[in-house]
C-alpha positions as CSV (number, residue, x, y, z in Angstrom):
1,X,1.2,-10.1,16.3
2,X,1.7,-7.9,13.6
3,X,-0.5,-5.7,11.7
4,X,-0.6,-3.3,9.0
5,X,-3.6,-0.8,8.3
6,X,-4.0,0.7,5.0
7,X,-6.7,4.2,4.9
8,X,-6.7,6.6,2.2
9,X,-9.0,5.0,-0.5
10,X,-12.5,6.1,-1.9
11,X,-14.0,7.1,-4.9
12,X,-12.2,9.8,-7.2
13,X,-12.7,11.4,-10.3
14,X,-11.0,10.5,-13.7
15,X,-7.5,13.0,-13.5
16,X,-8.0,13.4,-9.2
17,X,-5.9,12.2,-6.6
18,X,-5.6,9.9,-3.4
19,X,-3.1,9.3,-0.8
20,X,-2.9,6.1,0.8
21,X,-1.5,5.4,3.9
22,X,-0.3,1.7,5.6
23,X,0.6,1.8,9.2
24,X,2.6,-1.1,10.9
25,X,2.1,-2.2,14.7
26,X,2.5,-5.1,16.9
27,X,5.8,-6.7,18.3
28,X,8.4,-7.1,15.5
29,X,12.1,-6.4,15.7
30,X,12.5,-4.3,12.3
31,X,10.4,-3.7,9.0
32,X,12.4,-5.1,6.2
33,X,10.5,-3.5,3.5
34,X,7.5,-2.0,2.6
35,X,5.0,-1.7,-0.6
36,X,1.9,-1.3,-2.2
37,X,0.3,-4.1,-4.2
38,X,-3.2,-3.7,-6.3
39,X,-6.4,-6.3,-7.5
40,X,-8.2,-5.2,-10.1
41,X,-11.8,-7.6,-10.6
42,X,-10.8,-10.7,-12.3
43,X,-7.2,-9.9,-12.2
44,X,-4.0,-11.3,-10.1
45,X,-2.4,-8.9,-7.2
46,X,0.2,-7.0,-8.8
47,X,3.5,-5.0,-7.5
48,X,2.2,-1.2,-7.7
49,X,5.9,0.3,-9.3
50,X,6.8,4.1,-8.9
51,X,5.3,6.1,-12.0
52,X,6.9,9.4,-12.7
53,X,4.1,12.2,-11.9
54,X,1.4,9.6,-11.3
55,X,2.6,7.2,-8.8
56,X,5.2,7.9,-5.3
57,X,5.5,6.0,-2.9
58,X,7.5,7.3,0.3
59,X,8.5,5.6,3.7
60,X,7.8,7.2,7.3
61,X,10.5,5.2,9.0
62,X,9.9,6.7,12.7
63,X,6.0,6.1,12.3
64,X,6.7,2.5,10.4
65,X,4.2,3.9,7.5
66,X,4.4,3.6,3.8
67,X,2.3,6.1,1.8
68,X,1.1,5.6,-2.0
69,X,0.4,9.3,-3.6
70,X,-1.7,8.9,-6.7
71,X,-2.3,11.4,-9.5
72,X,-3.9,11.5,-12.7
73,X,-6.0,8.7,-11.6
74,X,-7.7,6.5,-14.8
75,X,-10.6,4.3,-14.6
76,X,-7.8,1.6,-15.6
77,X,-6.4,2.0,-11.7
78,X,-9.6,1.5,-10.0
79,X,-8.4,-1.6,-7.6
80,X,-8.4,-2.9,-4.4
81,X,-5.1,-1.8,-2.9
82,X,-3.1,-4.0,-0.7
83,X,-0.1,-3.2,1.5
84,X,2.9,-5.8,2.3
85,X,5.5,-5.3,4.1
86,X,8.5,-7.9,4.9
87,X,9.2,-7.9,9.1
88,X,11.3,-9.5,10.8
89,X,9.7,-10.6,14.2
90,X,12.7,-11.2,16.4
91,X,16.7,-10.2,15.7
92,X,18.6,-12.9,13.7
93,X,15.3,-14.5,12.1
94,X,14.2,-14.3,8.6
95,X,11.4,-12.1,7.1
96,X,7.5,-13.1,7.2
97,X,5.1,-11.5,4.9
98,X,2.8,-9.4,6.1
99,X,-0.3,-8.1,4.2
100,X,-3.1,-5.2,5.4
101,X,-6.7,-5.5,4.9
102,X,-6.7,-3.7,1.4
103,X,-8.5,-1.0,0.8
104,X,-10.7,-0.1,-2.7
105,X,-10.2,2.9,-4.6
106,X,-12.7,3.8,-7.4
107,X,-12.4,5.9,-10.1
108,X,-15.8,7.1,-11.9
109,X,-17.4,10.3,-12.7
């Protein structure tokens, strides 16, 4: 079984900063790829895309982690924050999608 477990999130301060972190563990035979996702309230999960100064995302491929650095966090990002990742289970098989738990960051002062 395969599992990924996102930490990181919390409350920030318009203009602060958060790093999440998504782990991968279980029996697979590789990680295919690996990305953030977000859910605002009332809104559809949407591909979190690399914003220059604001938004990096970076791979750990030895530790099977995907981080999400956030700056210059708005009210506008406050979200639930989901994890996928693409894995192959066993060598020659296709990919299965794989989502973590999701974890909320909120923005307020």
């Amino acid at each position: 079984q395969v599992q990924l477990v996102e930490s990181g999130g919390g409350l920030v301060q318009p203009g602060g900063s958060l790093r999440l972190s998504c782990a991968a563990s279980g029996s697979f035979f590789s990680i295919n790829s690996m990305g953030w996702y977000r859910q605002a309230p009332g809104k559809e999960r949407v591909l979190v895309a690399p914003v220059a100064g604001r938004f990096t995302i970076s791979r750990d491929y030895a530790k099977n982690t995907v981080y999400l650095q956030m700056n210059s966090l708005e009210p506008e990002d406050a979200a639930v924050y989901y994890c996928n990742a693409k894995i192959s289970l066993r060598w020659g098989q296709g990919s299965v999608n794989v989502w973590g738990q999701g974890t909320q960051v909120t923005v307020s002062s």
